[in-house]
C-alpha positions as CSV (number, residue, x, y, z in Angstrom):
1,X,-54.5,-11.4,-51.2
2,X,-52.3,-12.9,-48.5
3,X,-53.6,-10.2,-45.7
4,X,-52.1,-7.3,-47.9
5,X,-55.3,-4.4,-48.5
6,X,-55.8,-3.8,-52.0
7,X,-54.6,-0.9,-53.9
8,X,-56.5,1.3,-56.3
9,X,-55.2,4.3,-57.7
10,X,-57.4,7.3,-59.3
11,X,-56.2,9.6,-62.2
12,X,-57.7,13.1,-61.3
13,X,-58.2,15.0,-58.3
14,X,-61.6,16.5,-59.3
15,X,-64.9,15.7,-57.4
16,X,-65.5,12.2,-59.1
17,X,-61.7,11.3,-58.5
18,X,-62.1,12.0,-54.6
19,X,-65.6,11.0,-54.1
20,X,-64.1,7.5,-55.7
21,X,-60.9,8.1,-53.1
22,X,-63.4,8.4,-50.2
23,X,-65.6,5.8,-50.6
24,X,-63.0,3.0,-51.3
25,X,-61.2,4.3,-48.1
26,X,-63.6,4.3,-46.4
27,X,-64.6,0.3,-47.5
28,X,-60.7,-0.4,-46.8
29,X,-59.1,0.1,-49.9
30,X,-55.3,1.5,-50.0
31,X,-56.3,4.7,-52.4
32,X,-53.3,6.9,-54.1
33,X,-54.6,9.9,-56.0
34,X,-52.7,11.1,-58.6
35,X,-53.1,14.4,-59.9
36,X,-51.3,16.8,-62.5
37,X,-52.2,20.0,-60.8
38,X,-49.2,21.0,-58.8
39,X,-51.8,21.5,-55.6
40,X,-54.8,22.8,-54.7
41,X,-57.5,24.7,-57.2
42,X,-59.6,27.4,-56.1
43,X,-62.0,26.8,-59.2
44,X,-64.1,30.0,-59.7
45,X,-67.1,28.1,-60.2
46,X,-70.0,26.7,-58.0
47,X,-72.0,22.9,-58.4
48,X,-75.4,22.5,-57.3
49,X,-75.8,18.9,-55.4
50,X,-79.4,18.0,-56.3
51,X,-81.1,15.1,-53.9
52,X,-79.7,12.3,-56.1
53,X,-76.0,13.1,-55.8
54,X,-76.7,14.3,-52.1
55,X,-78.4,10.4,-51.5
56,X,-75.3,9.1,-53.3
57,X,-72.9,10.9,-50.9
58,X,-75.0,9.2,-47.9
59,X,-73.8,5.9,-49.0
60,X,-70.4,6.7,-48.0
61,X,-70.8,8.3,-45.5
62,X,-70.0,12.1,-46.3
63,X,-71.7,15.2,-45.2
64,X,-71.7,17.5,-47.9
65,X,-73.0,20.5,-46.3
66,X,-69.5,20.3,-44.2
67,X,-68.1,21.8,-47.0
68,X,-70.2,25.4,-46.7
69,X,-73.6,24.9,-44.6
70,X,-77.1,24.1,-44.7
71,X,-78.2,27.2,-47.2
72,X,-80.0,26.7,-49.9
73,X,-82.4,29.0,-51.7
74,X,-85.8,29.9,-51.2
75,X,-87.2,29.5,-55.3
76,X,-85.5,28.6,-58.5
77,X,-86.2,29.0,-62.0
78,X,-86.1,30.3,-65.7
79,X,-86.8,34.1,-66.9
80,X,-86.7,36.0,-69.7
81,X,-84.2,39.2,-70.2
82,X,-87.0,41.5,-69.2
83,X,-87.4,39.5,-66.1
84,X,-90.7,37.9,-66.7
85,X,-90.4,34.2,-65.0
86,X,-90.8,31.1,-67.6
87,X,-90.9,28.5,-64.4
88,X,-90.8,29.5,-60.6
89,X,-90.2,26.3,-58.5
90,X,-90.3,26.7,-54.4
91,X,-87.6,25.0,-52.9
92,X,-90.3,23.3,-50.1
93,X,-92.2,22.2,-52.3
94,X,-88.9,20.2,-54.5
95,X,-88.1,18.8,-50.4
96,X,-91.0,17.8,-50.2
97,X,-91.2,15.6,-53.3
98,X,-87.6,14.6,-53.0
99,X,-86.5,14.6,-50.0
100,X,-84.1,17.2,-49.6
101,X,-83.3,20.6,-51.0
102,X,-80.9,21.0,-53.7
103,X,-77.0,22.3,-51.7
104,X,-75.6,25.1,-53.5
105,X,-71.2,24.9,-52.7
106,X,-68.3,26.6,-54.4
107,X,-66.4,23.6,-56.2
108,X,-63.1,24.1,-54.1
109,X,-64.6,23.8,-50.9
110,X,-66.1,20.4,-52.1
111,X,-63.0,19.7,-53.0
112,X,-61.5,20.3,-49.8
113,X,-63.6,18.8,-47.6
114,X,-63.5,15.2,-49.4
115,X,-59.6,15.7,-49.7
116,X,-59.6,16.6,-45.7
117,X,-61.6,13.2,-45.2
118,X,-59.0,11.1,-46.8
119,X,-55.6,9.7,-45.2
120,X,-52.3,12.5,-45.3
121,X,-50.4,11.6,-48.4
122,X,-53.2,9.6,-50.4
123,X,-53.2,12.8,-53.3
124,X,-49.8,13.1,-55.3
125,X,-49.9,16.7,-56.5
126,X,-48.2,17.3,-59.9
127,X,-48.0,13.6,-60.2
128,X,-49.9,13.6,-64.5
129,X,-50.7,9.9,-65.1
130,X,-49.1,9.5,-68.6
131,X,-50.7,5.4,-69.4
132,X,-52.1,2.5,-67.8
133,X,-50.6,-1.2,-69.1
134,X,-51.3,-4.8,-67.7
135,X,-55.1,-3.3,-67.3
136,X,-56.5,-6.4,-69.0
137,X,-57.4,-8.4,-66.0
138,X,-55.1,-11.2,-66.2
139,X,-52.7,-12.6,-63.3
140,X,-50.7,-9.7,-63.6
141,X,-51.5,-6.4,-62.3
142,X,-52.1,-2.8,-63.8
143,X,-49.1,-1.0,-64.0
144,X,-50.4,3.0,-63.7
145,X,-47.2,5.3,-65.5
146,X,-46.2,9.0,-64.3
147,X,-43.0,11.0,-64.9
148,X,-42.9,10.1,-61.2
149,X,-42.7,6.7,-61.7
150,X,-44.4,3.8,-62.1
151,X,-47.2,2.7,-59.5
152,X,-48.7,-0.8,-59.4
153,X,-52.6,-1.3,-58.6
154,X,-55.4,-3.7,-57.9
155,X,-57.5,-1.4,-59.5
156,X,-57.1,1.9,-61.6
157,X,-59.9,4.5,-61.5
158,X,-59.3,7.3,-64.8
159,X,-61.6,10.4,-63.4
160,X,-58.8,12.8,-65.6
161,X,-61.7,14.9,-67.1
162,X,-63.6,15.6,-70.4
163,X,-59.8,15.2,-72.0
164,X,-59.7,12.0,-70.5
165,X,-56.0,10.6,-71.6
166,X,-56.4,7.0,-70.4
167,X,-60.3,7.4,-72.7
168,X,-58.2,7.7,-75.9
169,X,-55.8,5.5,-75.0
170,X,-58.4,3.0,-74.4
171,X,-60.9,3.8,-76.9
172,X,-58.6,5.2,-79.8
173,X,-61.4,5.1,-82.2
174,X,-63.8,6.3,-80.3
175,X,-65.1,10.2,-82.1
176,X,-64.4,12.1,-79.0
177,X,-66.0,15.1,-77.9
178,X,-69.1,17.2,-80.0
179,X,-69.1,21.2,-79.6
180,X,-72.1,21.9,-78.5
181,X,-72.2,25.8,-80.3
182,X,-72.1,27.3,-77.1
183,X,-69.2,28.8,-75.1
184,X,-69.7,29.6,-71.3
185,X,-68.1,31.9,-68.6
186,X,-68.1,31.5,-65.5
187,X,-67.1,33.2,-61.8
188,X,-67.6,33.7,-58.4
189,X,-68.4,37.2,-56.5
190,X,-67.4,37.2,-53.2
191,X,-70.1,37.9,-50.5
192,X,-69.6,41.6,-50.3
193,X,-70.1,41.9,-54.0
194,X,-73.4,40.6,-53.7
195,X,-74.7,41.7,-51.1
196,X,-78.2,43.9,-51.5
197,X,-78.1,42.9,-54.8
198,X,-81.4,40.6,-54.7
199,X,-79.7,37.6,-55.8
200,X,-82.2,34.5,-57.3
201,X,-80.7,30.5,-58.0
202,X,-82.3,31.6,-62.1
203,X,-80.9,31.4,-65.2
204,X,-82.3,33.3,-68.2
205,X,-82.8,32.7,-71.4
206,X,-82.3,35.4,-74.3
207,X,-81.7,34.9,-78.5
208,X,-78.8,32.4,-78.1
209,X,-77.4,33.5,-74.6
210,X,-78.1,32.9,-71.0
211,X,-77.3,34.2,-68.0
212,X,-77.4,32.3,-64.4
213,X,-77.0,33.1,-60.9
214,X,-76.6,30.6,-57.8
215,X,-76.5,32.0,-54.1
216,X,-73.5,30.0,-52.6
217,X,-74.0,28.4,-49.3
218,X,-71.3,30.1,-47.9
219,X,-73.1,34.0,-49.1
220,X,-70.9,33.8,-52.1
221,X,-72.7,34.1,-55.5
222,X,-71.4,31.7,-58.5
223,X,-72.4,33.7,-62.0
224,X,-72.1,32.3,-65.3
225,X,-73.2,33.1,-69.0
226,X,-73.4,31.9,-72.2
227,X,-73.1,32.6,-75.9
228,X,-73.4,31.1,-79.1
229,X,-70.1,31.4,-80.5
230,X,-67.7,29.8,-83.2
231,X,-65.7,27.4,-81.1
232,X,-62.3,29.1,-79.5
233,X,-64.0,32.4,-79.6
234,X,-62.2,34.4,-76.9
235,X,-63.1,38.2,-76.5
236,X,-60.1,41.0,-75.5
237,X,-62.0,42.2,-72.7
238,X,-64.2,39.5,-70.5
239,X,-66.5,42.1,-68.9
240,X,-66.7,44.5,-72.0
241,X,-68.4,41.6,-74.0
242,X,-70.2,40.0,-71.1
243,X,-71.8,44.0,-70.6
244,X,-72.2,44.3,-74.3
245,X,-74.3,41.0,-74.1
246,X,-76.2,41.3,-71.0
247,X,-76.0,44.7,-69.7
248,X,-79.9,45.4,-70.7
249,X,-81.0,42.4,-68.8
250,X,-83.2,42.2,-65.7
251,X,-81.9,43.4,-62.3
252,X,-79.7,42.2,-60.7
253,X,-77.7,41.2,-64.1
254,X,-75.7,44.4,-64.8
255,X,-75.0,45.1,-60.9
256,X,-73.2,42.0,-60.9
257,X,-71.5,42.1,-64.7
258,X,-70.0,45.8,-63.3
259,X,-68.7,43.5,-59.6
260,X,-66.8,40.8,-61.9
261,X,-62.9,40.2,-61.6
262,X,-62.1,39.9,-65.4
263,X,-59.2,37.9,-64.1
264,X,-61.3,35.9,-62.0
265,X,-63.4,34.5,-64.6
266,X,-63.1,31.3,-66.3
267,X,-64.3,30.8,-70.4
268,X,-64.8,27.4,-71.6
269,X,-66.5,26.1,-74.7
270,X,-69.1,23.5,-74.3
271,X,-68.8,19.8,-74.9
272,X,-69.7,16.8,-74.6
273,X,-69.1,13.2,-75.5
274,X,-69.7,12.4,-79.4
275,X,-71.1,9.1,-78.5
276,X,-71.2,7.0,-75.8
277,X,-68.3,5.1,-74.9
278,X,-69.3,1.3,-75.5
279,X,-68.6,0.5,-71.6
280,X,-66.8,1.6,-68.4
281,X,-64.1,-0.4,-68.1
282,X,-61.3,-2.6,-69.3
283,X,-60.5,-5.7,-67.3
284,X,-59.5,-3.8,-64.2
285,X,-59.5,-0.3,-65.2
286,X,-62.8,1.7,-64.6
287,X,-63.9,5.2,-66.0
288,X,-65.9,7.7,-64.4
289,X,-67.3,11.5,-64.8
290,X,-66.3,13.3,-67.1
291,X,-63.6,10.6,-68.5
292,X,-66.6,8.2,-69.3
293,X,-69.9,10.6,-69.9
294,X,-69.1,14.0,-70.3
295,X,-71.8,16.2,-70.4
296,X,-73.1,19.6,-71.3
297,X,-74.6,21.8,-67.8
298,X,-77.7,22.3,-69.1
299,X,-79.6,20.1,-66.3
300,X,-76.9,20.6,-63.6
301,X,-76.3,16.5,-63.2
302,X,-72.2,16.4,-64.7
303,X,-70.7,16.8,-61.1
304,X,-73.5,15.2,-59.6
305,X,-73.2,12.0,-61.8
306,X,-69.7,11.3,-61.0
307,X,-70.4,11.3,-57.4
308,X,-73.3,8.7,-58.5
309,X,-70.4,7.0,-60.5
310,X,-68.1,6.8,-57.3
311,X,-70.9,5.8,-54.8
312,X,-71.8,2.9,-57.4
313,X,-68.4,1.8,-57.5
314,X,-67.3,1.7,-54.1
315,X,-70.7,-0.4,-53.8
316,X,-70.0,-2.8,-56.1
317,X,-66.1,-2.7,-55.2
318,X,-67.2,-3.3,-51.5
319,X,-67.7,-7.2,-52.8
320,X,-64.2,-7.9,-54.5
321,X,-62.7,-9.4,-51.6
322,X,-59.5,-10.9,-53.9
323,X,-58.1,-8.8,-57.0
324,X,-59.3,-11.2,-59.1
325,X,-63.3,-10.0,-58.3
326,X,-62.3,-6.7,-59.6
327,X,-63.3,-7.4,-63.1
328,X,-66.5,-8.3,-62.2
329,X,-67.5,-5.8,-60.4
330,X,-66.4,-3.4,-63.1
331,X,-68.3,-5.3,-65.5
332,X,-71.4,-4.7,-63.1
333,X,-70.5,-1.2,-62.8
334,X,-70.7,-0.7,-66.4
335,X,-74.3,-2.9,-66.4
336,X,-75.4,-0.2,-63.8
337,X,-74.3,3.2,-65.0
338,X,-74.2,3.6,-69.0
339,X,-77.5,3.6,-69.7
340,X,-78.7,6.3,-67.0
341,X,-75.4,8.4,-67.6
342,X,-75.9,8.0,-71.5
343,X,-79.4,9.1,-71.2
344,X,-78.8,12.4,-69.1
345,X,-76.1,13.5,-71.6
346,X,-78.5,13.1,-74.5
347,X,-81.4,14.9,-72.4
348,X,-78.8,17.7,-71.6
349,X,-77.9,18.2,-75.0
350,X,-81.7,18.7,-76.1
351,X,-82.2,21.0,-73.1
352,X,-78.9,23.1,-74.5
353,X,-80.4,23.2,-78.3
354,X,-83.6,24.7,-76.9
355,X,-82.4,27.5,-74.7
356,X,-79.5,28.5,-77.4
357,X,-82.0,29.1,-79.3
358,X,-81.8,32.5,-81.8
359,X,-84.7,33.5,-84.7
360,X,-86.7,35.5,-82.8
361,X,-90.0,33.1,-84.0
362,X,-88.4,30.3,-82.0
363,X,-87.5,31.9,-79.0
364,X,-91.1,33.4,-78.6
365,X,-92.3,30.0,-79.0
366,X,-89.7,28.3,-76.7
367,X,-90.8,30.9,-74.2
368,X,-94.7,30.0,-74.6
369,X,-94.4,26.4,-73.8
370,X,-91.9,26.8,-71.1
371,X,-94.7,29.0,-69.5
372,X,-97.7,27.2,-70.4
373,X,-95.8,23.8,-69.4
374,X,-97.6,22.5,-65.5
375,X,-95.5,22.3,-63.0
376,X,-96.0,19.1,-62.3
377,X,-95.8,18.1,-65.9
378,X,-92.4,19.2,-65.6
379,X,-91.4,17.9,-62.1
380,X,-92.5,14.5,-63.7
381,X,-89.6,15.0,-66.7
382,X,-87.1,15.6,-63.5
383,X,-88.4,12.8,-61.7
384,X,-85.8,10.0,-63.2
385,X,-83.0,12.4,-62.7
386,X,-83.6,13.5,-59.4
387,X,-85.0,10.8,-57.9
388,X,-83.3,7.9,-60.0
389,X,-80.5,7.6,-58.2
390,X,-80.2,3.8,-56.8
391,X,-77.2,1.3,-55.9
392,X,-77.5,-1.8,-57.2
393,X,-79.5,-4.1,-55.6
394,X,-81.2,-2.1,-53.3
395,X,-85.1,-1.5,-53.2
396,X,-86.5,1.9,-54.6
397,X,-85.9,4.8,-51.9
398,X,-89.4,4.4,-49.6
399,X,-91.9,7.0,-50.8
């Protein structure tokens, strides 16, 4: 490339987008971000890191408890809305079979600290990437489009989200999203708010609703709900409905429903891809997160896939010495990620049809077999989530 360092430039400032960033910086890579937020997001929501997105940040070098600390919490697990536990696992016990404990962070400070880690100037706030053309591979290179003007790239990463722009462009036939029935709020009490309020990392499961909490590692507490609804349902008063659903529920439940900011909470509907997409890329244009696998929550693994997606990248990237390997290695990229990613979505949306469940027969049943499911029967079923994470090429991680 005639001593010039190759250019990549990501669409999408989100967790995937600067993990990406990051990890080709870090293997030499000239990395613009591009972003249509005008700056900065304080997200009102939290993301657990289990051990296999945790691994993934290892490989390029990031310290993800930088971004909030070292706690996590004691015991996770499922309940009813009387407070009976469906599972109970002990945190020591998940280190010990993987590793590492699960890290508990509010979204923005993630967000922060991989942004802080990056060069001044690589993120271009309010900067919406409107098309990619010349993507195709050929001698010519990818042309990325913004009403900023046009930027020209060795490599174009689209981490723009489950809307993913440069995803329909690409895949115009492709069915899009599928609602998943279920709409979810979500929020983040400050410290002081939660304090003495006896706060577990649980969510439980009602006729058609959940509730969860998540003890921050920085003493915050991220809460969210949800609802079967019809999609777009949006209630006049956030804490008036979220009260009217789960006021009855277990303590600490209404304690923290009567702390909430109603302007401080964030509703979204659930969805998640309609079918997979049919690869990752396009000559030398490479999808990741949400763009290329959007999920629903239900096993926690959305955020932490797209950090696999970026560490897998950079990886395979980390090869390309001329522009002309980039198509490869996106090819291989693709080999390396569609199936797992494809296969977690699938699982999630199960998980989701279980827990929303509603006829009172069902849930009772649901409940039963969650309870009289072993432990390590169900450990096992986490097993290739957890623990699956691998770059390509490298051996098993060491038992």
């Amino acid at each position: 490339m005639s001593g010039l360092r190759r250019h990549a430039v990501v669409s999408g400032a989100g967790i995937g987008g600067l993990t990406a960033a990051l990890a080709l910086h870090r293997r030499g890579w000239r990395v613009s971000v591009c972003e249509r937020a005008a700056g900065p997001t304080a997200v009102g929501a939290g993301i657990v890191l289990a051990p296999n997105a945790l691994r993934a940040f290892d490989t390029i070098g990031f310290d993800a408890t930088r971004a909030g600390g070292r706690t996590v919490p004691a015991a996770m697990g499922v309940r009813r809305a009387d407070g009976r536990w469906l599972t109970h696992a002990d945190t020591a016990a998940l280190t010990a079979r993987y590793g590492r404990p699960p890290l508990a962070l509010h979204r923005s400070a993630l967000a922060d600290a991989l942004a802080a880690a990056l060069p001044e100037g690589t993120i271009r706030y309010a900067t919406a990437v409107t098309a990619v053309t010349s993507a195709d591979g050929a001698a010519g290179r990818p042309v990325v489009r913004t009403a900023e003007g046009d930027l020209e790239a060795d490599l174009v990463l689209a981490a723009d989200g489950i809307h993913s722009p440069l995803r329909r462009q690409y895949f115009p036939h492709h069915p899009g999203l599928h609602y998943s029935g279920e709409t979810a709020w979500r929020t983040v009490l400050p410290a002081s708010a939660a304090a003495g309020a006896g706060v577990d990392t649980a969510e439980t499961w009602g006729r058609g609703e959940r509730f969860g909490t998540v003890p921050l590692a920085d003493g915050r507490v991220y809460v969210y709900a949800t609802a079967v609804a019809p999609e777009g349902y949006r209630p006049a008063d956030v804490r008036a409905e979220l009260l009217r659903r789960f006021g009855t529920w277990h303590d600490p439940v209404p304690a923290l429903l009567e702390r909430i900011d109603p302007a401080a909470v964030l509703q979204h509907d659930l969805h998640d891809l309609a079918a997979p997409l049919p690869r990752f890329h396009h000559g030398r244009l490479a999808w990741l997160g949400d763009a290329a696998h959007a999920m629903t929550p239900n096993l926690g693994q959305g955020g932490c896939q797209a950090v696999e997606d970026a560490a897998v990248l950079a990886h395979l990237l980390g090869d390309a010495e001329d522009a002309r390997d980039v198509p490869a290695a996106l090819a291989a990229y693709s080999a390396a990620r569609c199936a797992r990613t494809d296969a977690i979505r699938v699982r999630a949306r199960r998980t989701g049809r279980v827990a929303a469940l509603t006829h009172p027969l069902a849930v009772a049943l649901r409940d039963l077999a969650v309870r009289a499911t072993p432990a390590f029967a169900t450990n096992r079923a986490m097993d290739g989530i957890v623990d699956g994470f691998r770059l390509p090429g490298l051996p098993a991680r060491p038992e």
